[in-house]
N, CA, C and O atoms as a Tinker XYZ file with bonds, in Angstrom:
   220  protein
     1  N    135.829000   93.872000  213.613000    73     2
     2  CA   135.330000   93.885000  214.961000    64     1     3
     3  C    136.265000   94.695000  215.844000    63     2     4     5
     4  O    137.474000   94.560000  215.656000    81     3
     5  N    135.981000   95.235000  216.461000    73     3     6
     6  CA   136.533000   96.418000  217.209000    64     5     7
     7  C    136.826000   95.852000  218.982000    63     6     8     9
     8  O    135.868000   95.608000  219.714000    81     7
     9  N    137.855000   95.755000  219.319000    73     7    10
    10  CA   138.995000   94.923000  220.291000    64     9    11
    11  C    138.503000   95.973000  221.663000    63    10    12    13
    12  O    138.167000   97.148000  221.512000    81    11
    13  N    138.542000   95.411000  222.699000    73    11    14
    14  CA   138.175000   95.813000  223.579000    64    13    15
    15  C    139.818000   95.334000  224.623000    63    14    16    17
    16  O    140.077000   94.258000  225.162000    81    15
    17  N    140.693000   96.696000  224.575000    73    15    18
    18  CA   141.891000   96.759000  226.009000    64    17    19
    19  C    141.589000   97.689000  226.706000    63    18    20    21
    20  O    140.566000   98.348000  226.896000    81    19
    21  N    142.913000   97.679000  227.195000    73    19    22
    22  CA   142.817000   98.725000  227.984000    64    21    23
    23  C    143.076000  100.035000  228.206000    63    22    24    25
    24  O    143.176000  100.667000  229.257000    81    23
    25  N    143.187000  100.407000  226.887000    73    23    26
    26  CA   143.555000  101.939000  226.232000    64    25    27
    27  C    142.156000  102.212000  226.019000    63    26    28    29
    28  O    141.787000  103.311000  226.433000    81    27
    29  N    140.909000  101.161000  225.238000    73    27    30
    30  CA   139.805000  101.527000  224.678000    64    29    31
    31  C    138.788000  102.020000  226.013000    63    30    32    33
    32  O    138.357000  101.355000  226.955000    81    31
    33  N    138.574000  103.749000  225.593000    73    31    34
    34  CA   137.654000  104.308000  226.152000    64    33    35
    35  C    136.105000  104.035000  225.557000    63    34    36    37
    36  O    135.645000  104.294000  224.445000    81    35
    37  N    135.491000  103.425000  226.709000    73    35    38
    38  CA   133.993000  103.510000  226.203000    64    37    39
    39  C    133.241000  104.522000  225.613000    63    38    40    41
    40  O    133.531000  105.713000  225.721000    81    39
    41  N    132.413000  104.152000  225.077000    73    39    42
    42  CA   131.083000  105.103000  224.457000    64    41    43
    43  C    130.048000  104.983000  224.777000    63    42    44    45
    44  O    129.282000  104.046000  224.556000    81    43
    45  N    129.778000  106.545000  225.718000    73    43    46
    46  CA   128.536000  106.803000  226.313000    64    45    47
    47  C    127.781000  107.969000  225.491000    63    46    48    49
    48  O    128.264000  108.912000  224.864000    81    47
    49  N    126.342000  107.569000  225.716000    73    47    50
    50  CA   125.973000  108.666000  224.874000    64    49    51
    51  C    124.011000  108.948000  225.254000    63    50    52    53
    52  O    123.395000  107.885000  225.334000    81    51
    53  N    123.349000  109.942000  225.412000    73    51    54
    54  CA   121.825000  109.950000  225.357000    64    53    55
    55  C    121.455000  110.435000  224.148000    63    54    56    57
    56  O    121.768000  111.401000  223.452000    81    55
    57  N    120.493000  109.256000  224.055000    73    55    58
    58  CA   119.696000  109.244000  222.658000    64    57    59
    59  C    118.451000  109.929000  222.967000    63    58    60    61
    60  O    117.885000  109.420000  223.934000    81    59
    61  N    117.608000  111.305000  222.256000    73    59    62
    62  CA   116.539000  111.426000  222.765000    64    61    63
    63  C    115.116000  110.423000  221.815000    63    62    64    65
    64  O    115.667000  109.898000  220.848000    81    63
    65  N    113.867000  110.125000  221.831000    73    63    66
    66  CA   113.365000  109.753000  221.473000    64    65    67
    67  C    112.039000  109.882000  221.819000    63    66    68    69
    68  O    111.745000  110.730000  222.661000    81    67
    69  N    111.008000  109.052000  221.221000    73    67    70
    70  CA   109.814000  108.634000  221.825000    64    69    71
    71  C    109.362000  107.072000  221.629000    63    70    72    73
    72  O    110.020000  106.227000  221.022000    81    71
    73  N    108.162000  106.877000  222.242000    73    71    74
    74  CA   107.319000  105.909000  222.370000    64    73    75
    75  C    105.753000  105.962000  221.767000    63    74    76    77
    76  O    105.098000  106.742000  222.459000    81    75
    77  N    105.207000  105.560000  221.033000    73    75    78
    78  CA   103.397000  105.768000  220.938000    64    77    79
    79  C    103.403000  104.257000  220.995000    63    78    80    81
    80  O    102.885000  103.828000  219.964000    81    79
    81  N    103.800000  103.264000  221.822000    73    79    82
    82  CA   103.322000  102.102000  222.048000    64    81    83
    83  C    101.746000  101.742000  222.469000    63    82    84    85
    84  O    101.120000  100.715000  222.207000    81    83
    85  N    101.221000  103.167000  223.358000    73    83    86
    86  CA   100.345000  102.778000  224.244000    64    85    87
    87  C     99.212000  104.463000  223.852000    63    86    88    89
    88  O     99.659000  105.422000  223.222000    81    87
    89  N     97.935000  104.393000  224.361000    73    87    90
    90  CA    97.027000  105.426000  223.916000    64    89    91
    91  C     97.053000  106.453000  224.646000    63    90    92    93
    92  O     96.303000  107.414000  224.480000    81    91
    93  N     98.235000  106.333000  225.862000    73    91    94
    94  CA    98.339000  107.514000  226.356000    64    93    95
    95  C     99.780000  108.649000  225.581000    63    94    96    97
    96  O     99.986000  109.862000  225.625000    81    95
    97  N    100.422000  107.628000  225.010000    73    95    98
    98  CA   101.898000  107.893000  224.288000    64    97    99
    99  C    101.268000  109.870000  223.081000    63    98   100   101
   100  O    100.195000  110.473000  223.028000    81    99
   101  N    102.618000  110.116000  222.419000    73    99   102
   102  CA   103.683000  109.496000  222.449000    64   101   103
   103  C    104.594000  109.897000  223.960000    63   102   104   105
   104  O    104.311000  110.945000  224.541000    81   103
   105  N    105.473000  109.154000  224.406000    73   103   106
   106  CA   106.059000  109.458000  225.679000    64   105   107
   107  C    107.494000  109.757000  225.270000    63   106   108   109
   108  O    108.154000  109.093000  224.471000    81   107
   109  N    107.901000  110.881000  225.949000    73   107   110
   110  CA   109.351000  111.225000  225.221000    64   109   111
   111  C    110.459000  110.681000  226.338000    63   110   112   113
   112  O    110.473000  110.709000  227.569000    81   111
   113  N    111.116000  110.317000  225.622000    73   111   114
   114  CA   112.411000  109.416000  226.534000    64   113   115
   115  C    113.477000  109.776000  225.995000    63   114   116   117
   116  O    113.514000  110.293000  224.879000    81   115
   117  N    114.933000  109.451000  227.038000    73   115   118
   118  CA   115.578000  109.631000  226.683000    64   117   119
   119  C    116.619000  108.153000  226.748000    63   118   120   121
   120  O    116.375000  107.512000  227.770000    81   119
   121  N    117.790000  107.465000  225.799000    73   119   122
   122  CA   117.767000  106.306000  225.887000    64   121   123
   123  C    119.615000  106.350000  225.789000    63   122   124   125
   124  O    120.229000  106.541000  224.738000    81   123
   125  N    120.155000  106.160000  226.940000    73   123   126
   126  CA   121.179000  105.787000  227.443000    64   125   127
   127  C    122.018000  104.836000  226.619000    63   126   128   129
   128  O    121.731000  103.648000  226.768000    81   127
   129  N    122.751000  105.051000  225.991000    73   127   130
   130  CA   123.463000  103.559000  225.033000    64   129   131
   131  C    124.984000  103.946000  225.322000    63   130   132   133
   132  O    125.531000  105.030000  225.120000    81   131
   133  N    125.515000  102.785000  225.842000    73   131   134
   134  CA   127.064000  102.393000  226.404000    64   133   135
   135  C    127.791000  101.689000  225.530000    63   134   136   137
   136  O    127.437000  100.521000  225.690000    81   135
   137  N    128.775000  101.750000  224.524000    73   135   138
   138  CA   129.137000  100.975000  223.426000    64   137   139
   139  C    128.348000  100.434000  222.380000    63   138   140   141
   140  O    128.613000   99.442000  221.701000    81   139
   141  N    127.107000  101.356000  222.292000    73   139   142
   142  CA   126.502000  100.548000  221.299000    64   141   143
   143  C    125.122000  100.163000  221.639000    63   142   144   145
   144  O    124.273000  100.086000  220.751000    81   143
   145  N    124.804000   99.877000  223.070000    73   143   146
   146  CA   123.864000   99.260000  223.525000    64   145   147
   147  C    123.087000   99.991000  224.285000    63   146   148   149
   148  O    123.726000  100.677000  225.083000    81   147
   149  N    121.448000  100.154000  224.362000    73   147   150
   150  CA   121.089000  100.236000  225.104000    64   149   151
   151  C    120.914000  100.015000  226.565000    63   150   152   153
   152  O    120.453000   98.924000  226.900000    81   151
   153  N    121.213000  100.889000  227.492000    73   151   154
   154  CA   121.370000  100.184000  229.099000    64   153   155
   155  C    120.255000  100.847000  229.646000    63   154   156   157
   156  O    119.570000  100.165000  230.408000    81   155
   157  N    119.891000  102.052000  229.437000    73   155   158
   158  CA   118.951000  102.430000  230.195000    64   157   159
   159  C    117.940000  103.610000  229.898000    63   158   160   161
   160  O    118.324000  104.694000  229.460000    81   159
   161  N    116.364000  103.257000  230.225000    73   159   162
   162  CA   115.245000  104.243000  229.288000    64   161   163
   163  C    115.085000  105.359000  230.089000    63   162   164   165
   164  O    114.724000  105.024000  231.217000    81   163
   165  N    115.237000  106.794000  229.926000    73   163   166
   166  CA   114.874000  107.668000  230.711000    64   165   167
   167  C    113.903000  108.942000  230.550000    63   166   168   169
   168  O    113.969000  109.731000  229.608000    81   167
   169  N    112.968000  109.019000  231.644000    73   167   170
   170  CA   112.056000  110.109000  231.094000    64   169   171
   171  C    113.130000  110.958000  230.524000    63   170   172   173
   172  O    114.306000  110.966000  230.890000    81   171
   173  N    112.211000  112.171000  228.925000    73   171   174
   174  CA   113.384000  113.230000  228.928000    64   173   175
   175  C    111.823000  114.694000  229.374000    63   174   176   177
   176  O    110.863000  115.048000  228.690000    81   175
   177  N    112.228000  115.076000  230.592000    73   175   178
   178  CA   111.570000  115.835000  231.127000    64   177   179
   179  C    112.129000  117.275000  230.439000    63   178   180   181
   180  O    111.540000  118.308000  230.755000    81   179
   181  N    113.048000  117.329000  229.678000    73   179   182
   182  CA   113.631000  118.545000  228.907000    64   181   183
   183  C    112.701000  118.887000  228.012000    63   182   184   185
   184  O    112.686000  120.090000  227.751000    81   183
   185  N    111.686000  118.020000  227.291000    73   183   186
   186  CA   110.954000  118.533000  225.849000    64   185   187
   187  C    109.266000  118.289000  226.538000    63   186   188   189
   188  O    108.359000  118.043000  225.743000    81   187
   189  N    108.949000  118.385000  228.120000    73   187   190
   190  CA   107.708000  118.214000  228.377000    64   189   191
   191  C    106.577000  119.285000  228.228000    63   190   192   193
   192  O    106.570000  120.287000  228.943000    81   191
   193  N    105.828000  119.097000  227.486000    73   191   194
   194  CA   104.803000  120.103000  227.163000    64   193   195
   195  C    105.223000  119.722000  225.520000    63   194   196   197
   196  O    104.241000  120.234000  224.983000    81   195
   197  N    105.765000  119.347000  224.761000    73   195   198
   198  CA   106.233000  119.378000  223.599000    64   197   199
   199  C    105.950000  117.796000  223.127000    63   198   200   201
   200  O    106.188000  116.726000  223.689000    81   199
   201  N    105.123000  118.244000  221.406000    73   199   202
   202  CA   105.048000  116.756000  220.576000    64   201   203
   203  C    106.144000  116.637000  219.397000    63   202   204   205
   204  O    106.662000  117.589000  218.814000    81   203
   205  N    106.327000  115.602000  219.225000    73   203   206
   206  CA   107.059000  114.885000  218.469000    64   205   207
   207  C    106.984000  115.524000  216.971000    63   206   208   209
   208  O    107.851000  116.013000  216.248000    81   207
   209  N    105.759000  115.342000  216.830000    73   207   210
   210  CA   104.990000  116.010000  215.546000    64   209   211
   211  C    105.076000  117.528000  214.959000    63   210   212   213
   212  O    105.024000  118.000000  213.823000    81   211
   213  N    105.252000  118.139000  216.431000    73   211   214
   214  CA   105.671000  119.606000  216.525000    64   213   215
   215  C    106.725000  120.312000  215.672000    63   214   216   217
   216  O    107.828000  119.837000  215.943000    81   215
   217  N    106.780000  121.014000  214.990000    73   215   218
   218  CA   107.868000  121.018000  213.975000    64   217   219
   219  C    108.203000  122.511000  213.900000    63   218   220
   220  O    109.086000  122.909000  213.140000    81   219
């Protein structure tokens, strides 16, 4: 398990991704994770006009 002082710099990082939860999907997001964790979902307006599937 990995110790949390006060030397230890966090880990921030954007995850890009998607969603097809819903029939308008898939919705591309981008997903914020702080040590590990998800904190926060964000449109990713960088890949709009663009599918997932797209290769």
């Amino acid at each position: 398990m990995k110790s949390m002082n006060a030397k230890s710099k966090p880990l921030h990082k954007k995850v890009p991704g998607y969603c097809c939860q819903c029939v308008n999907g898939p919705d591309l997001l981008t997903v914020a994770v702080e040590d590990g964790v998800a904190t926060r979902i964000e449109p990713n307006f960088g890949l709009m006009g663009q599918h997932p599937a797209d290769g």
